[in-house]
C-alpha positions as CSV (number, residue, x, y, z in Angstrom):
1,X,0.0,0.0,0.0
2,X,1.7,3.5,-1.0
3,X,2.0,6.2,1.7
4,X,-0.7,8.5,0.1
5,X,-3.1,5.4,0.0
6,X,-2.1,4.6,3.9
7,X,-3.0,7.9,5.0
8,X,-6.7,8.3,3.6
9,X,-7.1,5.4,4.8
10,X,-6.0,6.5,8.9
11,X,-8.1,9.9,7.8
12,X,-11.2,7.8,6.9
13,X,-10.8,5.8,10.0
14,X,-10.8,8.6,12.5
15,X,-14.0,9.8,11.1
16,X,-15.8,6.9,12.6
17,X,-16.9,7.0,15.6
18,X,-17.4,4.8,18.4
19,X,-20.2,4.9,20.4
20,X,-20.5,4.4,24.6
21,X,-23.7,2.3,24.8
22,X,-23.0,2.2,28.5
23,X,-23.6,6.0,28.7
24,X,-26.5,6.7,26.2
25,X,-27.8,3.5,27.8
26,X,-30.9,5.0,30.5
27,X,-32.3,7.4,27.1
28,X,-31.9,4.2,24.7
29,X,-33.7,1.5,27.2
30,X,-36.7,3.9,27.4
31,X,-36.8,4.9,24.0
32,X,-36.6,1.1,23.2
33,X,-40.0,-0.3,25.3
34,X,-41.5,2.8,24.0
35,X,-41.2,0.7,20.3
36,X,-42.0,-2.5,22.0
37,X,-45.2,-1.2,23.7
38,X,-46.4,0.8,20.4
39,X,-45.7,-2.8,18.5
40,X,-47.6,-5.2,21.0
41,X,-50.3,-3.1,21.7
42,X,-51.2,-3.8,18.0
43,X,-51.6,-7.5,18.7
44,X,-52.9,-7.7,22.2
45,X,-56.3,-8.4,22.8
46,X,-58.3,-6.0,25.1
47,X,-58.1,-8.0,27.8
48,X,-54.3,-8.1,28.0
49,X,-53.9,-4.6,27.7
50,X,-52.7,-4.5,31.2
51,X,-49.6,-6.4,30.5
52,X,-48.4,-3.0,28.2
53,X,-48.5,-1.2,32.0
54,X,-46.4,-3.4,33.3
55,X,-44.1,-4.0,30.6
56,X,-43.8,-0.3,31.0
57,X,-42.8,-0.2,34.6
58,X,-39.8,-3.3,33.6
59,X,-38.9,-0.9,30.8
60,X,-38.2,2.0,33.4
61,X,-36.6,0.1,36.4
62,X,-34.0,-1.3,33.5
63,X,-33.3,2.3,32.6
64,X,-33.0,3.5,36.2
65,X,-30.4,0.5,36.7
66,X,-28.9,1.3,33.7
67,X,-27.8,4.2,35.7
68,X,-25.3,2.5,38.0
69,X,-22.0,2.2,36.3
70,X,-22.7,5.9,35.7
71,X,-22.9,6.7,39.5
72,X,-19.0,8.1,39.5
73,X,-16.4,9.6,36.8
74,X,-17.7,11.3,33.6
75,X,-18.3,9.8,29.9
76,X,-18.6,11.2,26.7
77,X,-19.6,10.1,23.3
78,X,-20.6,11.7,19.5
79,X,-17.4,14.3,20.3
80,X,-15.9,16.3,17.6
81,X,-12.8,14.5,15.6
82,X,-10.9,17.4,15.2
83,X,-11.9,18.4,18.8
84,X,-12.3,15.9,21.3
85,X,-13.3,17.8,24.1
86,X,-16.6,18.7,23.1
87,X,-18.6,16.1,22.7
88,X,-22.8,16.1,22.0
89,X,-23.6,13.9,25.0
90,X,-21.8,13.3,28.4
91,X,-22.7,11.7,31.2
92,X,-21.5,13.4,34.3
93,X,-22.8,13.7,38.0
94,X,-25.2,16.4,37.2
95,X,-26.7,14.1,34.2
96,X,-26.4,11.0,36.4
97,X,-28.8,13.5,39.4
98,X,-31.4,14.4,36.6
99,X,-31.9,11.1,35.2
100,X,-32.4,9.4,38.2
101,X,-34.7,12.2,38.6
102,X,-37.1,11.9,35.5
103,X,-36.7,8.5,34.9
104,X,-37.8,7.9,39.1
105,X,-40.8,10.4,38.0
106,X,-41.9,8.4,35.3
107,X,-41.4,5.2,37.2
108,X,-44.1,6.9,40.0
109,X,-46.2,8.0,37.1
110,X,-46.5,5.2,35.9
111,X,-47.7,3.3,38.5
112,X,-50.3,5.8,39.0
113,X,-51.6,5.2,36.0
114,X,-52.0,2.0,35.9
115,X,-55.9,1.5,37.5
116,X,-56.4,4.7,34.8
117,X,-55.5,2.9,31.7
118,X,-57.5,0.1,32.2
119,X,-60.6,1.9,33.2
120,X,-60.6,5.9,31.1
121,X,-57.4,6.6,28.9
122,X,-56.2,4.0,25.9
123,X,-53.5,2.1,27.2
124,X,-51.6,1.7,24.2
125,X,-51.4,5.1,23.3
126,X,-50.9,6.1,27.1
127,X,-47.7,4.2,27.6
128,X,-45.8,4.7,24.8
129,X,-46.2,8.2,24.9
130,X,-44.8,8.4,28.7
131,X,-42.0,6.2,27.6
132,X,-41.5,8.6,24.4
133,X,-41.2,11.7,27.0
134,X,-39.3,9.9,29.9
135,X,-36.7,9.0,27.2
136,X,-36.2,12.6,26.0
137,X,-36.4,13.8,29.9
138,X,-33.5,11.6,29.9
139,X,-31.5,12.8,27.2
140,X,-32.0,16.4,27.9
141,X,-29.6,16.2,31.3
142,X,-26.7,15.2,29.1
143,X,-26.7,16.8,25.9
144,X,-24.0,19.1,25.4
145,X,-24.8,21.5,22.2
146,X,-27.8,23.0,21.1
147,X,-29.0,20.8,18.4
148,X,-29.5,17.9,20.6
149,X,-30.4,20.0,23.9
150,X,-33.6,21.5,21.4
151,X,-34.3,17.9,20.0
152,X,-34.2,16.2,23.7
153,X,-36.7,19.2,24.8
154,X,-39.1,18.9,21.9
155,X,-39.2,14.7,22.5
156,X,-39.9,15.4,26.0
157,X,-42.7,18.0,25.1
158,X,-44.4,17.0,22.7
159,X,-45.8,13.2,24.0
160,X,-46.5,15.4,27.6
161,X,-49.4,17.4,24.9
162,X,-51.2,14.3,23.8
163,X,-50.7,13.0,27.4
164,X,-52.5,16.0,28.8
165,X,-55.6,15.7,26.3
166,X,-55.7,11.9,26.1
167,X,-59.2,12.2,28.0
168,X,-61.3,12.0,25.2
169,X,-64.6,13.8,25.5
170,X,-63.8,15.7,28.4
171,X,-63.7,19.5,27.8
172,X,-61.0,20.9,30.2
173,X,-58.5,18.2,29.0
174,X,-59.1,19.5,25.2
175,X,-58.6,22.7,25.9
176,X,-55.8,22.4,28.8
177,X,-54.0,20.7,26.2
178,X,-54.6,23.3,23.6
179,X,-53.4,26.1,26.1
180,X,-50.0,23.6,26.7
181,X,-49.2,23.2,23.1
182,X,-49.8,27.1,22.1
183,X,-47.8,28.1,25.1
184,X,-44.9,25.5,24.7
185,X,-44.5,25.7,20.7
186,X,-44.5,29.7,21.1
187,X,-41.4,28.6,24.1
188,X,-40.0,27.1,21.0
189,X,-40.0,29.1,18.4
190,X,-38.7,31.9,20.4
191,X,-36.2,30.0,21.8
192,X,-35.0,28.3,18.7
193,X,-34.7,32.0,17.4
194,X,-32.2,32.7,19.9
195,X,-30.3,29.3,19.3
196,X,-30.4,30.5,15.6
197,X,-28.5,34.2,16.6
198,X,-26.4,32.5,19.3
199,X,-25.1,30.3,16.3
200,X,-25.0,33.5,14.4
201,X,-22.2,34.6,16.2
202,X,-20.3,31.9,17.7
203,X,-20.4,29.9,14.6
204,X,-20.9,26.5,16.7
205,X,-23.7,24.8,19.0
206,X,-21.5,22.6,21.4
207,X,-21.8,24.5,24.9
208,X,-18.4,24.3,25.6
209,X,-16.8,26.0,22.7
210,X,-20.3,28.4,22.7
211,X,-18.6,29.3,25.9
212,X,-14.9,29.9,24.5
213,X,-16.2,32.2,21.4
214,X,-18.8,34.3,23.5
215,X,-15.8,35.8,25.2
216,X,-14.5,37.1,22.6
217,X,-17.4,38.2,20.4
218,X,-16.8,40.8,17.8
219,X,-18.3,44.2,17.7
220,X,-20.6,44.2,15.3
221,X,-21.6,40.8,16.4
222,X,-22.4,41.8,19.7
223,X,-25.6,42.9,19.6
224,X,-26.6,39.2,18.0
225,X,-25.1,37.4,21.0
226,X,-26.9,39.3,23.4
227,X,-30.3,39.0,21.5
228,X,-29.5,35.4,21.0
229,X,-28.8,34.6,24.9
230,X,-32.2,36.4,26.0
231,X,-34.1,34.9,24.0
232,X,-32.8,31.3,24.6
233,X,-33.1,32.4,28.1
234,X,-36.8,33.0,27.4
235,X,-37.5,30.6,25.8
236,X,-36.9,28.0,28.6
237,X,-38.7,30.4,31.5
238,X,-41.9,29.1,29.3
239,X,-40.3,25.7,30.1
240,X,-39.9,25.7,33.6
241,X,-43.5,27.7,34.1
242,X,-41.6,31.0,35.5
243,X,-43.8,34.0,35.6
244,X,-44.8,36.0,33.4
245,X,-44.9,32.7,31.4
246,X,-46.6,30.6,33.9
247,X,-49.7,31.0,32.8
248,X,-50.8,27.7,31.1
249,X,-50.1,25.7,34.5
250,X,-53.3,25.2,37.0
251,X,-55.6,24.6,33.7
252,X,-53.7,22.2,32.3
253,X,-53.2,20.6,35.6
254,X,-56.5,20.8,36.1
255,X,-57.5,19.6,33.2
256,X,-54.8,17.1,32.6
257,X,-55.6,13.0,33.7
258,X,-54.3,13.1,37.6
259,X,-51.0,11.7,36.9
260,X,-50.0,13.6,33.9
261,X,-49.8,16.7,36.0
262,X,-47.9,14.8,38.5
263,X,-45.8,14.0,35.8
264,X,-45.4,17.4,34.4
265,X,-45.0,19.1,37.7
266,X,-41.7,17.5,38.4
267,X,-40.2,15.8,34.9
268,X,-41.6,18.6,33.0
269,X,-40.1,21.0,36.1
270,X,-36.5,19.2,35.6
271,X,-36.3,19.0,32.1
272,X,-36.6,22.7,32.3
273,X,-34.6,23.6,34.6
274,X,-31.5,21.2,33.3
275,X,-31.6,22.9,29.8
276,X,-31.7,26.4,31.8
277,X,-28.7,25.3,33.8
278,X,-26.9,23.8,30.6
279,X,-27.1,27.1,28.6
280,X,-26.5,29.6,31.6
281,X,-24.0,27.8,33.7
282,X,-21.7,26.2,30.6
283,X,-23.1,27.7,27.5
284,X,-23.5,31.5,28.5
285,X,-20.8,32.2,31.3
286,X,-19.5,35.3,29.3
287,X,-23.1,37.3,29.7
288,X,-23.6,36.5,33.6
289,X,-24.4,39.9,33.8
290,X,-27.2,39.9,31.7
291,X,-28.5,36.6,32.9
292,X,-28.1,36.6,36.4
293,X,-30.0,39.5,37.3
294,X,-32.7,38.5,35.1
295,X,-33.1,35.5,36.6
296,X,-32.8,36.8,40.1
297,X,-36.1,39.1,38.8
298,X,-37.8,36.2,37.5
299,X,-37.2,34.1,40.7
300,X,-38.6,36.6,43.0
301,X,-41.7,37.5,40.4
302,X,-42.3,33.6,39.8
303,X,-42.3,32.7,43.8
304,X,-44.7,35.4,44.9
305,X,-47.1,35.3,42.0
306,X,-47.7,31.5,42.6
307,X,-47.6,31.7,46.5
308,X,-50.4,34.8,45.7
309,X,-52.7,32.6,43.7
310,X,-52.3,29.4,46.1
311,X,-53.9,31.6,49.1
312,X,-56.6,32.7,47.1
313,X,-57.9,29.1,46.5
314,X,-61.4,28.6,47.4
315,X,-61.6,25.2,49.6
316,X,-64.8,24.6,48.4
317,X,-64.4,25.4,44.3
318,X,-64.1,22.5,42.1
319,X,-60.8,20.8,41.4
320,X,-59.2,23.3,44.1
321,X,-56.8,20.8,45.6
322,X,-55.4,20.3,42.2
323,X,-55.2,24.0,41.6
324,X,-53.5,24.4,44.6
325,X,-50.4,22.0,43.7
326,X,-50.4,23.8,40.5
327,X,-49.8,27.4,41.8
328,X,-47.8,26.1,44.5
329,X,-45.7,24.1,41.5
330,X,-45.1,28.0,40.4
331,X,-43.7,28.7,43.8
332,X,-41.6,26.1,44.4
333,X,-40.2,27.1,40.6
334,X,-39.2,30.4,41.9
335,X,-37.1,28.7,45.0
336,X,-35.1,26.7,42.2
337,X,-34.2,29.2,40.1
338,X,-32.4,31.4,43.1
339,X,-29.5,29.2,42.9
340,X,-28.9,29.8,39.4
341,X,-28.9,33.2,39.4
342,X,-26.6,33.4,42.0
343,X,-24.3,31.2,40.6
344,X,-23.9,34.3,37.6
345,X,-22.5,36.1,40.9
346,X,-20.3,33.5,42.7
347,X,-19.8,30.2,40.4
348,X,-21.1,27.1,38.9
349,X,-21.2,25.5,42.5
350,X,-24.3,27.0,43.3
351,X,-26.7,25.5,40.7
352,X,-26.1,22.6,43.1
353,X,-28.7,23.8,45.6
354,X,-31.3,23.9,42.7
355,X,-30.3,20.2,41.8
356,X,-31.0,19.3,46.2
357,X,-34.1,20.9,46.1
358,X,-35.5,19.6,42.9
359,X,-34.4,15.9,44.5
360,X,-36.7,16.7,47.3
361,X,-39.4,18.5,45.6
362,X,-39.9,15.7,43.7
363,X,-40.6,13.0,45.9
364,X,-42.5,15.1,48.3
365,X,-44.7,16.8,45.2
366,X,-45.1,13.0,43.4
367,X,-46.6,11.5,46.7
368,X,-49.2,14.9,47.5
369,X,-50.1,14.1,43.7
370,X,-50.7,10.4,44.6
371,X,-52.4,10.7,47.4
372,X,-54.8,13.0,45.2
373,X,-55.1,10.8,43.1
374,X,-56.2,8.1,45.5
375,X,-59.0,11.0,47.1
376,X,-60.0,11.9,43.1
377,X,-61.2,8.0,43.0
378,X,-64.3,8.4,45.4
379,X,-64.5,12.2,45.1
380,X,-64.2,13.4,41.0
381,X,-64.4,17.1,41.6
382,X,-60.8,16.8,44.1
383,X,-61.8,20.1,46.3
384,X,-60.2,20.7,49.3
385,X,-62.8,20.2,51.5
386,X,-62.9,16.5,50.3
387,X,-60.1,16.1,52.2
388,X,-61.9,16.7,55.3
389,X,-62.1,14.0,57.5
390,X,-59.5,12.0,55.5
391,X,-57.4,11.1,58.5
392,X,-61.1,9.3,59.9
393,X,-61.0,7.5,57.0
394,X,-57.6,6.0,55.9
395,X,-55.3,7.6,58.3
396,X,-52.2,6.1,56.7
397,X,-52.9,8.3,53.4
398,X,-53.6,11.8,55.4
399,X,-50.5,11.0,57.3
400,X,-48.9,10.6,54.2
401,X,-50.8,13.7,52.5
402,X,-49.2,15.8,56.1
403,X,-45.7,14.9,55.5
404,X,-45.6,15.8,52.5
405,X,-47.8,18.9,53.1
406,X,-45.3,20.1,55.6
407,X,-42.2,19.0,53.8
408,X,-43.1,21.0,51.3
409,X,-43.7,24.2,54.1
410,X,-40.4,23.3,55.2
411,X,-41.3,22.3,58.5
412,X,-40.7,19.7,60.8
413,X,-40.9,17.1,60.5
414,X,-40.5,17.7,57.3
415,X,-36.5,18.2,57.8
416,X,-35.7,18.1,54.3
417,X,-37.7,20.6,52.6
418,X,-36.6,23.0,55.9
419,X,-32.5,21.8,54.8
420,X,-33.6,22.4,51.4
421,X,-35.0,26.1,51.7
422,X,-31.7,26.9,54.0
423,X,-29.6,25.7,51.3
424,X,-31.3,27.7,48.7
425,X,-31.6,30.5,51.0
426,X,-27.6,30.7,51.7
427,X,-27.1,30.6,47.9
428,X,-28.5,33.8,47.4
429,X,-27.0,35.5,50.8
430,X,-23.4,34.2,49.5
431,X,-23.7,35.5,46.2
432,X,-24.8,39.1,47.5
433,X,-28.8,38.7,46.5
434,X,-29.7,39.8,50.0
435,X,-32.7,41.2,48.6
436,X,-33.6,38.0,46.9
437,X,-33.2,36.5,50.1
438,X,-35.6,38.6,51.8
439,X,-38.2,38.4,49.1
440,X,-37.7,34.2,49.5
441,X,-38.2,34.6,53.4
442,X,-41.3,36.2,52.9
443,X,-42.7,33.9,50.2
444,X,-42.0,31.1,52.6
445,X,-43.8,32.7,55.9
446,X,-46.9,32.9,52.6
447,X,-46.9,29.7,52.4
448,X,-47.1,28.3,55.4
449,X,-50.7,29.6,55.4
450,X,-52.1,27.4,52.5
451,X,-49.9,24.4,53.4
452,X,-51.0,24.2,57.6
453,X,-54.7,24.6,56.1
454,X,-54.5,21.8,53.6
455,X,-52.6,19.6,56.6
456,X,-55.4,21.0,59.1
457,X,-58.7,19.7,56.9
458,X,-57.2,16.2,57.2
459,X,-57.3,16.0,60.9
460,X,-61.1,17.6,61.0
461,X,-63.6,15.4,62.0
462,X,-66.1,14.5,59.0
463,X,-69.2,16.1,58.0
464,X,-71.9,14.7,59.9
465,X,-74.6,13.5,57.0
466,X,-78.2,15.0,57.4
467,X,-80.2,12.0,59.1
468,X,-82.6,10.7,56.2
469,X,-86.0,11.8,56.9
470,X,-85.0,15.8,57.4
471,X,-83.5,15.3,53.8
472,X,-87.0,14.6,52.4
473,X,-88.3,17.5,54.3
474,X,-90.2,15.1,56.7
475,X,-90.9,15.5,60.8
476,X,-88.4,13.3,62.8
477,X,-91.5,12.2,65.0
478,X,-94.8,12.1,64.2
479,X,-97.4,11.0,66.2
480,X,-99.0,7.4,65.6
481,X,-95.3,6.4,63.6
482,X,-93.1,4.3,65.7
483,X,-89.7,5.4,66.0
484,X,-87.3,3.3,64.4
485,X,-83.6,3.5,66.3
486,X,-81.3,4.4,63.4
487,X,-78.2,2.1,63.2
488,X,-75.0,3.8,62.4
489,X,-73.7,2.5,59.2
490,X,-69.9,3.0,58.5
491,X,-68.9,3.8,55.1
492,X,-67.6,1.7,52.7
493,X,-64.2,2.5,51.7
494,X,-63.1,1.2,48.3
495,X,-60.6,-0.7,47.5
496,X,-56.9,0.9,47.1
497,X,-55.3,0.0,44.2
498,X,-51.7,-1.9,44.6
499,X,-49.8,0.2,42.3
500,X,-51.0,3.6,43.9
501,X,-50.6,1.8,46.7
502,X,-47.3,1.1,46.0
503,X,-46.6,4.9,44.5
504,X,-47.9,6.4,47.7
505,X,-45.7,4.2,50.1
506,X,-42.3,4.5,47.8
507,X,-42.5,8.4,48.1
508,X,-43.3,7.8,51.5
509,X,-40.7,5.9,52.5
510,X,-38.0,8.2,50.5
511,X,-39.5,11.2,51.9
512,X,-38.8,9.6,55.3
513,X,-35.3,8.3,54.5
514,X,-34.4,11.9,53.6
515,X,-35.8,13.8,56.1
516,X,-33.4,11.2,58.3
517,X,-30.4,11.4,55.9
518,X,-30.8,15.0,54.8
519,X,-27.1,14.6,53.1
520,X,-28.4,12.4,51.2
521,X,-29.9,14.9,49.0
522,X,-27.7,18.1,50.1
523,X,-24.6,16.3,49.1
524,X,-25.0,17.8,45.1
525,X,-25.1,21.4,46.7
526,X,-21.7,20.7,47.6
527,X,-19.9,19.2,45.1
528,X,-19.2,20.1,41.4
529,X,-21.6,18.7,39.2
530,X,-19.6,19.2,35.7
């Protein structure tokens, strides 16, 4: 072989890749069953339907183990040949956090579900679009250029519309998903807009080198990169439901089946929130001072708006407990994105605190969801007041329903959500936002009003039904009718089914287990994540 011939062939060579199966492995599994369920719910009878929920669940505990050679060091694959440092996809310990995350979430959701889609929504159709989403949740956390951090947002969003009007018939599902997929594809165009500018200038979409050539933007340019970064920037405050773009959340939680807005309230939330962390924190370093203080403003807008709205909830007005996780949802939103304004002011560290609260926000907001969903099974309309008397009924559940209540207030014995607001809280007061601070203070004290009521209701004792005969308008005691003794009859409770069962007692349990082992979940506000 002559030399010329020798070195096309060592040029060709390098141009092919090789790809680390081990590290795309969590995205792949789920994207994987997704196929499988779509293909055998063509061939299953009716009857076996159920068997698609399950193979569901098997798909996502093989994902989430998937996830354990990925606990420690950091792995890259589909990196540039002429650069090798940046790379589309790498899994690191923020990825491995955010995974576990979404791909838990969908787990939970999932068994939720599972009474739902044999009784109201299409199975088929059900599971493979939360296995469609879950896998893009999961690819989102570890994409490292634009191209694929857009695509991994889109196949995240776009299932989570059908999922939210799956209902069919029912009114406030058609038009809650409406008001999601305006709101959402108007995120997207707007954002993809800024990708488009940011690429404009930089001439790349890999984060890293984004980064390198923002620094050193020229003149003219300028204005381009600037436009470019807001614009991404807004883009993703529709994702994460910051205000002022928070307004498609309580009717299409409301309107969505039970566990979708479980679903979207925390892998929705975290899909969000990792793309804004990817393009501030690596991507968009160079214009901290345009970002941080914008996000500092959006934090303390997003937290009191939704606090606001959650006081203002009528106990007694249809679907009010749901509304009241939604708005509270756009609170909790406003907590996470404290840290990552402050790290514009004092360093990448601090987005760590976001990634600690999200862990416990997430069990705490998946089990209040279940536990809804177990109340929305005897009582449709899911008020507040249904909740009355709940700890009378199955005290386990309101017990449940309290914890989470008050981990969510940040009080004990909620420890973790009270370690998880003092984490947040220090990252603003070390990056200088003391005002921020005092703003989240405030917002928290708010709080604690529609959280104790909620956790108060349970513990009531129940309505006391009107005795029969003064319902129909008759005399308790007439003369010449013998007076029957009435014998107390104790309600009926139905049935609990074994996966929300199941749902209820895992968040339960890891609620418990962190309130116990707060550094558990504190441990990523410490440590670098990239």
């Amino acid at each position: 072989m002559t030399p010329d011939v020798t070195t096309a062939a060592a040029g060709t060579a390098s141009l092919v890749q090789s790809v680390d199966w081990v590290a795309i492995a969590p995205p792949l599994i789920a994207a994987a069953v997704a196929l499988v369920v779509l293909l055998a719910d063509l061939f299953l009878p009716p009857a076996r339907k159920p068997l698609l929920g399950w193979i569901t669940i098997a798909g996502l505990v093989a994902a989430l183990a998937a996830l354990v050679p990925l606990r420690t060091g950091s792995r890259s694959t589909f990196c540039l040949t002429a650069n090798p440092d940046a790379c589309s996809y790498t899994a690191d310990q923020f990825a491995f956090v955010i995974q576990a995350l979404v791909l838990g979430g969908a787990l939970l959701t999932a068994l939720l579900s599972m009474k739902d889609t044999e009784e109201k929504l299409p199975a088929g159709e059900f599971w493979f679009l939360l296995l469609s989403s879950a896998a893009g949740a999961a690819l989102l956390p570890a994409a490292r250029d634009l191209a694929t951090l857009v695509v991994a947002l889109e196949v995240a969003s776009l299932p989570a519309f059908a999922l939210v009007g799956l209902k069919r018939g029912d009114r406030l599902s058609s038009e809650a998903a409406l008001k999601f997929f305006l709101s959402s594809v108007t995120a997207t165009a707007v954002m993809l807009l800024g990708v488009s500018f940011v690429y404009a200038a930089t001439g790349t979409l890999h984060l890293t080198e984004i980064a390198t050539r923002l620094a050193d933007v020229p003149g003219q340019l300028g204005t381009v990169a600037e436009t470019g970064v807001v614009l991404t920037l807004v883009g993703f405050a529709f994702k994460t439901a910051a205000a002022p773009f928070h307004f498609w959340v309580p009717d299409t939680y409301v309107g969505a089946p039970l566990p979708v807005a479980a679903y979207l309230s925390v892998v929705g939330k975290a899909v969000g929130f990792s793309g804004l962390i990817l393009v501030t924190v690596i991507a968009f370093p160079a214009y901290a001072d345009v970002w941080g203080p914008a996000l500092a403003v959006l934090a303390a807008l997003t937290m009191t708006i939704g606090n606001a709205a959650a006081v203002r909830q009528a106990a007694s007005r249809a679907h009010s407990a749901v509304r009241l996780l939604a708005w509270s949802s756009v609170g909790q939103a406003g907590y996470l994105l404290v840290p990552i304004a402050a790290a514009a002011y004092s360093g990448d560290d601090k987005v760590g605190a976001t990634v600690a609260y999200a862990l416990m926000y997430a069990v705490v907001n998946l089990g209040a969801f279940a536990v809804a969903a177990l109340v929305a099974r005897g009582k449709p309309l899911n008020r507040l007041t249904d909740y009355r008397g709940l700890y009378a009924e199955r005290p386990l559940a309101a017990l449940a329903l309290a914890f989470f209540l008050l981990c969510l207030a940040g009080l004990p014995p909620g420890i973790i959500g009270l370690f998880a607001k003092v984490t947040v809280f220090s990252a603003a007061v070390d990056a200088g936002l003391g005002w921020l601070a005092v703003v989240m203070a405030v917002n928290v004290v708010v709080a604690l009003y529609y959280y104790l009521r909620w956790t108060a209701i349970l513990f009531r004792s129940p309505e006391s039904a009107d005795e029969p005969s003064e319902a129909a308008g008759e005399p308790s005691g007439t003369a010449g009718t013998s007076e029957i003794p009435e014998i107390p009859v104790r309600p009926v409770r139905s049935r609990v089914p074994a996966p929300l069962a199941v749902a209820i007692a895992l968040t339960a349990i890891a609620g418990v287990i962190l309130s116990g082992l707060p550094q558990l979940a504190l441990h990523f506000a410490s440590v670098t994540l990239f």
